[in-house]
C-alpha positions as CSV (number, residue, x, y, z in Angstrom):
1,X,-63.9,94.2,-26.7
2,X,-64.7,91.7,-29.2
3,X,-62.6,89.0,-28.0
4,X,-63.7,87.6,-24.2
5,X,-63.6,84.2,-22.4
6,X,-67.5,84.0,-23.6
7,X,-66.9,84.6,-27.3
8,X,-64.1,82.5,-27.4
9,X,-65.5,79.1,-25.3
10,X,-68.5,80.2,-28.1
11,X,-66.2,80.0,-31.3
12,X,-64.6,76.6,-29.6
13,X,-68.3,74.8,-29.4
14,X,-69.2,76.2,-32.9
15,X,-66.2,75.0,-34.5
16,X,-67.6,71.1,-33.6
17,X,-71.2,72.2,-34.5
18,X,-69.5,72.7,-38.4
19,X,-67.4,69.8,-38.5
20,X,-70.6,67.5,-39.5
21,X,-72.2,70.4,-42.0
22,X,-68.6,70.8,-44.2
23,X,-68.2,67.1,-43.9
24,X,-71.7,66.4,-45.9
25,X,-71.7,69.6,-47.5
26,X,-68.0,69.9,-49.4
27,X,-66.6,66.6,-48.8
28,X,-68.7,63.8,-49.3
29,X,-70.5,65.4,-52.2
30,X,-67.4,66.1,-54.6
31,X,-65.9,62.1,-53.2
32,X,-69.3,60.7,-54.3
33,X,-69.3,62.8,-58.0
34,X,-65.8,61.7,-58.9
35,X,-67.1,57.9,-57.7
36,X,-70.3,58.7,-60.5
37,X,-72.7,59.2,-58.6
38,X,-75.7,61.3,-60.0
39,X,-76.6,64.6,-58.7
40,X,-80.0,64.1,-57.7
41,X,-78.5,61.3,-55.8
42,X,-76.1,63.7,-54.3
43,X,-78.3,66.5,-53.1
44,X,-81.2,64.0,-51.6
45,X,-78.1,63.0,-49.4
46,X,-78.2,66.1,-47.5
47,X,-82.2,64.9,-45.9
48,X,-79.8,63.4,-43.7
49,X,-79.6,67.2,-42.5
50,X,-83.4,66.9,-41.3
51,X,-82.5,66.8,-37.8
52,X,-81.5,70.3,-37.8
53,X,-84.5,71.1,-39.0
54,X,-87.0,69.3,-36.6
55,X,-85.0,70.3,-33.5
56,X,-87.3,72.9,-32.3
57,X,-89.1,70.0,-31.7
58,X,-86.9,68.9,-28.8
59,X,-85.7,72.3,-28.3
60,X,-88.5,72.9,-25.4
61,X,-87.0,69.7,-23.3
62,X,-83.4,71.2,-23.4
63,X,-85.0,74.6,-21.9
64,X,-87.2,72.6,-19.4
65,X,-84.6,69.9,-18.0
66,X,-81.3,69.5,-17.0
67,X,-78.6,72.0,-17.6
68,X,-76.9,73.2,-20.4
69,X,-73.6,71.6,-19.9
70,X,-75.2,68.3,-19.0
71,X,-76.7,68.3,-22.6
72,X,-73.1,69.7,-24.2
73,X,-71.3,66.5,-22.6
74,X,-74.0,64.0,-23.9
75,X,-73.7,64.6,-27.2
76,X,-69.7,65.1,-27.1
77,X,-69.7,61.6,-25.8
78,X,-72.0,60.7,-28.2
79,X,-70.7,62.5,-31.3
80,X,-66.9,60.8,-30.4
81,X,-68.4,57.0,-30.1
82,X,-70.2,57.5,-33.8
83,X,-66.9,59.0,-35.3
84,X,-65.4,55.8,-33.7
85,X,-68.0,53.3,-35.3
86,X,-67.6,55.4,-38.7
87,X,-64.0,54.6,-38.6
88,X,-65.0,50.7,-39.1
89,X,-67.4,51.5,-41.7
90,X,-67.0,51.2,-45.4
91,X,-67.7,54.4,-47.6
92,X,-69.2,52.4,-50.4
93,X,-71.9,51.2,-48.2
94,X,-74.6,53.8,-48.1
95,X,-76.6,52.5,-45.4
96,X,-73.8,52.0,-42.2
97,X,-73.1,55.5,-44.0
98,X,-76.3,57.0,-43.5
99,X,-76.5,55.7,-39.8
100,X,-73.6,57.4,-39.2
101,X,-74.1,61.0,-40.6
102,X,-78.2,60.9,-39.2
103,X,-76.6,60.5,-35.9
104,X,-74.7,63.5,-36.4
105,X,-76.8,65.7,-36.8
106,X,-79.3,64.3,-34.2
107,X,-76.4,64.5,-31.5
108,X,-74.7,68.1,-32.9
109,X,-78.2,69.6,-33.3
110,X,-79.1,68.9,-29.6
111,X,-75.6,70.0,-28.8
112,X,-77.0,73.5,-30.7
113,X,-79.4,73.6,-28.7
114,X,-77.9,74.6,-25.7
115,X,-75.1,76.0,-27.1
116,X,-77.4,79.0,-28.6
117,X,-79.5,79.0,-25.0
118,X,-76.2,79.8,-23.2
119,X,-75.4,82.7,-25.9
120,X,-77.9,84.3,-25.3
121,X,-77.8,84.2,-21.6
122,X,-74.0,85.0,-21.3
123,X,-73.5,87.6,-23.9
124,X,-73.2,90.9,-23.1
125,X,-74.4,94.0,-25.2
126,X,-71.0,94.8,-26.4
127,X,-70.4,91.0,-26.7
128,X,-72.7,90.4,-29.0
129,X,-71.5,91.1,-32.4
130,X,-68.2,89.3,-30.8
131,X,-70.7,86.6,-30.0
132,X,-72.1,86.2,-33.6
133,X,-68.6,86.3,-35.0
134,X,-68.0,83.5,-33.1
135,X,-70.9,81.8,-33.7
136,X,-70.1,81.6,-37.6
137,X,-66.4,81.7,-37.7
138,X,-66.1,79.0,-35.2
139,X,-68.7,77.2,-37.3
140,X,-67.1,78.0,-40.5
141,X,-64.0,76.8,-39.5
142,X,-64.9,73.3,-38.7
143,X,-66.9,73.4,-42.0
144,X,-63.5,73.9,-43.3
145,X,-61.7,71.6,-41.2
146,X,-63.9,68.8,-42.0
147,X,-65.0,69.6,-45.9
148,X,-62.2,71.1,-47.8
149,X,-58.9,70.4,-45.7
150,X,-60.3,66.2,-45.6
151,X,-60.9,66.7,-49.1
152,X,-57.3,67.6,-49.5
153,X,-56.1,64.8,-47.5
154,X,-58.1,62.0,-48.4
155,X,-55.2,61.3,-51.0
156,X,-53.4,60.8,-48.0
157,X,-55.2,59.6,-45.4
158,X,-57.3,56.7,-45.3
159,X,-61.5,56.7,-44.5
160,X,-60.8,55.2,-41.3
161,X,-58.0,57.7,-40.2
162,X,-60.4,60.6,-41.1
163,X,-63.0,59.9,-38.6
164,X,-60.4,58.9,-35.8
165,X,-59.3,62.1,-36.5
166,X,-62.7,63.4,-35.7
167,X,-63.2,61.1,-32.3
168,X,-60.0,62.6,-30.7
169,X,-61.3,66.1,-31.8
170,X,-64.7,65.3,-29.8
171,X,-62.9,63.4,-27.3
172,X,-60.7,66.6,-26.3
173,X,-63.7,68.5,-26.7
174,X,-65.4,67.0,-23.7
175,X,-62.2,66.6,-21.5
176,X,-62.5,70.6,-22.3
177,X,-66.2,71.0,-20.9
178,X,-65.8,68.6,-18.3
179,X,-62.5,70.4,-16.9
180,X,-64.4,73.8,-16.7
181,X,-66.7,73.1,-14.0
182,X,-65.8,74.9,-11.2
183,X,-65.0,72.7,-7.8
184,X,-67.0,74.6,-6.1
185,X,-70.0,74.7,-8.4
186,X,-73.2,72.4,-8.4
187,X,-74.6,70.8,-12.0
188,X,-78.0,71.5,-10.4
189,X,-77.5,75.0,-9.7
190,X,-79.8,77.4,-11.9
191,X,-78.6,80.4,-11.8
192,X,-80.9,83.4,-13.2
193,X,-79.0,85.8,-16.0
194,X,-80.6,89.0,-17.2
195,X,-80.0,88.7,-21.2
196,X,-78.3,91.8,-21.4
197,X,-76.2,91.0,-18.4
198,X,-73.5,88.7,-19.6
199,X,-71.3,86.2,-17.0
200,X,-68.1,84.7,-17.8
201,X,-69.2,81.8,-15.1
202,X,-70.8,80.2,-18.1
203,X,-70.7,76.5,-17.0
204,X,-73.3,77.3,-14.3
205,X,-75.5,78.7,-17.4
206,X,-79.0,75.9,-16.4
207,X,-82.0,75.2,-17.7
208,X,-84.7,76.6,-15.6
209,X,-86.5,73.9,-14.1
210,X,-89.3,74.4,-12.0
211,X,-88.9,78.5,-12.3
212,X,-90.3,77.4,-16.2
213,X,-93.5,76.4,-14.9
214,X,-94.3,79.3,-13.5
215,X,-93.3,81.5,-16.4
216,X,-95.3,79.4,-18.2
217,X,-98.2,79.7,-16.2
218,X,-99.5,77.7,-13.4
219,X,-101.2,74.4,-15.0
220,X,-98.1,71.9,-15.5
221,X,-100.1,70.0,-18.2
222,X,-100.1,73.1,-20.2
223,X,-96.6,74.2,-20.1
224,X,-95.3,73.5,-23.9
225,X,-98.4,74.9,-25.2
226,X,-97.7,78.3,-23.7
227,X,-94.0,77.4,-24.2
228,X,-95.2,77.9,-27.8
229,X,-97.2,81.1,-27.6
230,X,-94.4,82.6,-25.9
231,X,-92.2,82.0,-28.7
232,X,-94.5,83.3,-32.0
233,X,-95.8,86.5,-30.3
234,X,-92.7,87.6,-29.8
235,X,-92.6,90.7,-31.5
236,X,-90.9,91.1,-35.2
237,X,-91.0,86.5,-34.6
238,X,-92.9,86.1,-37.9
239,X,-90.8,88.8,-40.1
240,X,-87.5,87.3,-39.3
241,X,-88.5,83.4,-39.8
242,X,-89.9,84.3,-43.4
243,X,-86.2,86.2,-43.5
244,X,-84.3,83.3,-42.8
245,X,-86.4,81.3,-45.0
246,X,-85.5,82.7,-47.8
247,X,-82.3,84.6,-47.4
248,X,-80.2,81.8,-48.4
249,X,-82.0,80.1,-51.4
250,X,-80.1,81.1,-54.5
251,X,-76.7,81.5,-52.3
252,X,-77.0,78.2,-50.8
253,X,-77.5,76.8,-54.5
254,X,-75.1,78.5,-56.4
255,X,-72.3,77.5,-54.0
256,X,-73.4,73.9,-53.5
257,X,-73.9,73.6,-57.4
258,X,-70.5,75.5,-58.5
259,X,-68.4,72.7,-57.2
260,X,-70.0,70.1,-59.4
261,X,-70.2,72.2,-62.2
262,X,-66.5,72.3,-62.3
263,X,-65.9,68.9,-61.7
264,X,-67.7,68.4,-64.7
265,X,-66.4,70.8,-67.0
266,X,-62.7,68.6,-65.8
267,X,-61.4,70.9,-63.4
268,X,-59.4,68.5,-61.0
269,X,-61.7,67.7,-57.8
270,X,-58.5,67.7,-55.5
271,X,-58.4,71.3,-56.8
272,X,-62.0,72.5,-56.4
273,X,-61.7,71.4,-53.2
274,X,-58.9,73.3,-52.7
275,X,-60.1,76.5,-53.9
276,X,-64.2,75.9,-52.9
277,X,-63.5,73.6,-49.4
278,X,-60.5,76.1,-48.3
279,X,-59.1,79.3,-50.0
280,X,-63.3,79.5,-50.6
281,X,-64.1,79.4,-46.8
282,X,-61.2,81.5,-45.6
283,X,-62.6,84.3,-47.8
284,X,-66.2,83.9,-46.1
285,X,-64.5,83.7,-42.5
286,X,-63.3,87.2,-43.4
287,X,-66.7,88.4,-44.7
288,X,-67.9,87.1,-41.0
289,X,-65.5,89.3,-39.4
290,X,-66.2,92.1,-41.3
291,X,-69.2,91.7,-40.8
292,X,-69.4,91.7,-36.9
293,X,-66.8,94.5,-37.4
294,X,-69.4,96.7,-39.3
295,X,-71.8,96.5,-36.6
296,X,-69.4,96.4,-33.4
297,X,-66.5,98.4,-34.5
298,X,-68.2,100.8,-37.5
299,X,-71.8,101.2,-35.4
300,X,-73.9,99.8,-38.4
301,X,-77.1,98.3,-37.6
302,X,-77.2,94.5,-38.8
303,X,-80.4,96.2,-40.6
304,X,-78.0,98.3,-42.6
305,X,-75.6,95.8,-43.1
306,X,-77.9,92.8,-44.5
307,X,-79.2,95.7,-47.1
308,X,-76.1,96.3,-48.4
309,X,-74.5,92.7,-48.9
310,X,-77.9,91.4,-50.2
311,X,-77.5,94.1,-52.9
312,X,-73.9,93.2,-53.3
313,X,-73.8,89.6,-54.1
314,X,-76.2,89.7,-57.0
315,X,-73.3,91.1,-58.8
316,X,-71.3,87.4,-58.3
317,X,-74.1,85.8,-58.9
318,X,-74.8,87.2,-62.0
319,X,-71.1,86.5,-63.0
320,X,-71.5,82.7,-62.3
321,X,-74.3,82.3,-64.7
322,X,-72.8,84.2,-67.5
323,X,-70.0,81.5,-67.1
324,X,-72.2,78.6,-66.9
325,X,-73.4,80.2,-70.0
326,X,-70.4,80.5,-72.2
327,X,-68.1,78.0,-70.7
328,X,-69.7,75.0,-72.8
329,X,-69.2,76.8,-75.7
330,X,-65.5,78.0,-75.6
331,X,-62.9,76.5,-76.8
332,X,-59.7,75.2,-75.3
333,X,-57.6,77.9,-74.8
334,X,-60.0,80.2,-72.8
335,X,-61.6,77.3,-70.2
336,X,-58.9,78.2,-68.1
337,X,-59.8,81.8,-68.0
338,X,-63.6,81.0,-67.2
339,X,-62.5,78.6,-64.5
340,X,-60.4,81.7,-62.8
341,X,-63.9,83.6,-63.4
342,X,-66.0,81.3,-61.7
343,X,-63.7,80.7,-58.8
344,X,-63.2,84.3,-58.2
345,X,-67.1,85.4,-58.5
346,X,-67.5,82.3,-56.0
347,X,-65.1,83.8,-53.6
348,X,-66.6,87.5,-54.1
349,X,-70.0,85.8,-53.1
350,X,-68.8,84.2,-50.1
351,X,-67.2,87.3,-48.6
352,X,-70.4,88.9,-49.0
353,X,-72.3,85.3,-47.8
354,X,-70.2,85.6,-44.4
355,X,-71.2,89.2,-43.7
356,X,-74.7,88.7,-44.3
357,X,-74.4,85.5,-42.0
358,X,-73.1,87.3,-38.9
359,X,-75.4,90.1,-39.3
360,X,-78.6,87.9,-39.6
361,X,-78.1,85.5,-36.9
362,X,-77.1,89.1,-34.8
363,X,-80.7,90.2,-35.8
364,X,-81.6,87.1,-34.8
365,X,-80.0,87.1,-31.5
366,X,-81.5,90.8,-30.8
367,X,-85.0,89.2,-31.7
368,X,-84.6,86.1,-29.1
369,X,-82.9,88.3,-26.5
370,X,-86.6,90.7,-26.5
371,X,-88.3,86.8,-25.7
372,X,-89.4,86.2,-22.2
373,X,-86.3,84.7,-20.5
374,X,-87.8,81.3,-20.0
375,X,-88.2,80.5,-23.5
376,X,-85.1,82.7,-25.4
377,X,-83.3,79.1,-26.1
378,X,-86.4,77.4,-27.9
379,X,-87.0,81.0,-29.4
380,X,-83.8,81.2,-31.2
381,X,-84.0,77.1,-32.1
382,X,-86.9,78.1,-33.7
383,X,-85.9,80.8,-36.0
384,X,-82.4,78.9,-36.5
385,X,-84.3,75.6,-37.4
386,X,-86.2,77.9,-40.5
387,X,-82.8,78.9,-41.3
388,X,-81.4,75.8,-41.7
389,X,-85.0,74.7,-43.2
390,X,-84.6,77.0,-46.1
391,X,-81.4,76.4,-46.9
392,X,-81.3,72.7,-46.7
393,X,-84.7,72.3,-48.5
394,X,-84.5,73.6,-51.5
395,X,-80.5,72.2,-51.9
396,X,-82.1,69.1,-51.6
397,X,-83.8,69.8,-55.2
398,X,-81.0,71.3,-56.8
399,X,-79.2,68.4,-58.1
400,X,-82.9,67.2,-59.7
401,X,-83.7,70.4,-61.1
402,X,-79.4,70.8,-62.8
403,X,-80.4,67.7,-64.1
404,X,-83.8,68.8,-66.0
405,X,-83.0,72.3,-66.3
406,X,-79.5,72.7,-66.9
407,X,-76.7,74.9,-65.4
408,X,-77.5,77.8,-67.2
409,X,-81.2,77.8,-66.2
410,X,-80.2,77.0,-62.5
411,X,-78.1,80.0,-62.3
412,X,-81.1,82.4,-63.5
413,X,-83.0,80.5,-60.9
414,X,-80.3,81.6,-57.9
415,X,-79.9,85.1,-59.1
416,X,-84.0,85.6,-59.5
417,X,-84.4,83.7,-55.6
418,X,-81.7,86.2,-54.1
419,X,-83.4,88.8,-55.7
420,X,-86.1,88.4,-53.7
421,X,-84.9,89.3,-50.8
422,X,-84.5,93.5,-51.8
423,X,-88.0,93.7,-51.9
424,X,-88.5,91.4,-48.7
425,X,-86.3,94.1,-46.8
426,X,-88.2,96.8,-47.7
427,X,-90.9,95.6,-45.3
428,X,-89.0,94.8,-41.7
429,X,-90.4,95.8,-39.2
430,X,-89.7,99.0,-36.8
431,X,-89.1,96.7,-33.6
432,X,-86.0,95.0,-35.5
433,X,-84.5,98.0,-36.8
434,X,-85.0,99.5,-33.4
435,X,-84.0,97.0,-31.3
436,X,-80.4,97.0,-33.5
437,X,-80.0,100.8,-33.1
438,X,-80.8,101.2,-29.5
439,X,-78.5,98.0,-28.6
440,X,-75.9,99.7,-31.0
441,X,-76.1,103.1,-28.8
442,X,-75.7,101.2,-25.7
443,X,-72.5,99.7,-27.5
444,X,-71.5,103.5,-28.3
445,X,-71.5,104.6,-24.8
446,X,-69.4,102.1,-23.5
């Protein structure tokens, strides 16, 4: 069953975790180009991102202290007080701006944290597609929420009632967490949870305290360094953080570049919005599900599945640079047909994009869940932070490089970088590819 109390409290925290991504990802970049701002100015906007890439930094302290939900409510509180103080500030000024968006990601990041840990204590085998559906759904729909459907409204709805908007969504958000502890439950209580043996008690889901140190060895002052080596000798680690380094690279900058290239060939921004911010992200929800249906439903290893969709999208890829190729030089009466053409390779992509999502971060899940117990959190904060790292660093660039290189030249660049990853494939190791299949016969004999 993919839908359980788990997977859908999951879907409900992810959904928060993409309101801040789609907000700095589809909406503020497409307000700021119509405003005239350059693109290199644009993309260096998303460094603001950087917390989500240094959070395996902090990752160990959310493992070591506290609990899970004590960390979830923090950064609720803290994420609904910064949409309030965003609501007084004034879009044209960059720097309130900035402080705003930093904090953010500082708060939503930490909030990941734990979110992630409690995944993989809670989930179940046959949960855990489910779980990953969830986990990217839920997070693209708040993208959505915040990035294309704001985008629509802003015509309508003023700066200030957009992030109000987003405080009550926070707000209700911690009411929810807070309401869910049990009466007879303690926010102490640490409660030890096979990872293959899921509990729908997830609130009592804590961090391990004291039972860390001894995991971690005997010698206290030593703890985060063998936190560490528990983390990178985990077998099939290295394979899957060069993965996730580069999986994303010429995805990630052919859909964060396709938007502005329409707006500059004239296309209507309230429109590309529209169709990249919405219809766009609906399309890659399904390619999610699909996804996590292929591997739960369909018994495909997430091995079998990233194959086939990284093999797949090259073909929309290589559709979007032949329009950025030709669209320049047609005249009038076909730039309608090459916008349909670009839209519709951008949608194909994103189907694809969401299936290869859910079945990498289920990989990734499968990698964490082999961990030693005591560090699986900070394990999988560490291979999510290089996902996040190689998508966010190199989109950082890409409105420099359009600028120097051109469209067209771009466009090679994102189909040769998604290349790549064929060969890259080729070379996973056995102890990923087995750990899918034998967690996928488990899955087949229940």
């Amino acid at each position: 069953m993919i839908i359980s109390p788990n997977v859908a409290f999951l879907a409900a925290l992810y959904f928060l975790q993409g309101l801040p991504y789609g907000l700095q990802s589809h909406f503020l970049p497409l307000y700021f180009r119509t405003h005239g701002m350059a693109l290199s100015s644009i993309s260096m906007l998303k460094l603001l991102l950087t917390p989500w890439m240094l959070k395996a930094l902090w990752a160990p302290l959310v493992d070591k202290y506290g609990t899970k939900r004590k960390w979830l409510l923090c950064s609720m509180m803290g994420l609904a007080l910064s949409c309030l103080v965003g609501s007084c500030t004034n879009p044209e000024y960059l720097p309130s701006l900035v402080f705003i968006l930093f904090q953010f990601n500082f708060l939503t990041a930490t909030q990941d944290i734990a979110v992630d840990g409690i995944a993989i204590q809670i989930l179940t085998t046959t949960e855990l597609a489910g779980g990953n559906i969830a986990q990217v759904v839920g997070y693209k729909i708040g993208s959505v929420f915040s990035g294309g459907l704001l985008t629509w409204l802003s015509e309508y709805l003023s700066w200030t009632s957009l992030f109000i908007c987003l405080s009550f969504v926070y707000t209700t958000a911690f009411l929810f967490v807070y309401k869910m502890e049990k009466p007879d439950s303690s926010e102490e209580k640490v409660v030890n949870i096979p990872s293959n043996k899921g509990e729908d008690n997830f609130i009592d889901v804590a961090s391990k305290g004291d039972d860390a140190d001894i995991s971690c060895g005997n010698n206290r002052d030593s703890w985060i360094l063998q936190h560490i080596k528990q983390i990178i000798n985990t077998e099939g680690t290295w394979w899957i953080a060069a993965f996730v380094l580069l999986y994303k690279l010429g995805e990630q900058g052919s859909l964060s570049m396709t938007p502005l290239f329409l707006v500059d060939h004239k296309m209507a921004s309230s429109s590309v919005g529209f169709w990249t911010g919405v219809i766009g992200q609906v399309i890659s929800i399904v390619g999610s599900i699909m996804g996590g249906w292929l591997i739960s439903i369909f018994r495909f290893t997430p091995f079998e599945v990233l194959k086939f969709f990284c093999q797949f999208r090259l073909v929309p890829l290589t559709i979007q640079l032949i329009v950025t190729i030709f669209l320049s030089e047609s005249d009038h009466s076909s730039t309608g047909l090459f916008y349909a053409i670009s839209v519709g390779s951008m949608c194909l992509m994103l189907l694809g994009s969401g299936a290869i999502t859910t079945a990498t971060f289920t990989m990734m899940m499968h990698c964490s869940q082999n961990a030693d117990p005591s560090v699986q959190a900070s394990h999988y904060t560490f291979v999510a932070t290089l996902e996040v790292l190689g998508k966010l660093t190199f989109s950082v660039f890409t409105g420099l490089l359009t600028e120097i290189l051109g469209y067209s030249l771009m466009f090679l660049l994102f189909v040769l970088l998604s290349g790549i990853l064929i060969p890259v494939l080729c070379k996973c190791p056995k102890v990923l590819i087995e750990i899918s299949s034998v967690r996928q016969s488990k899955n087949k004999n229940h």
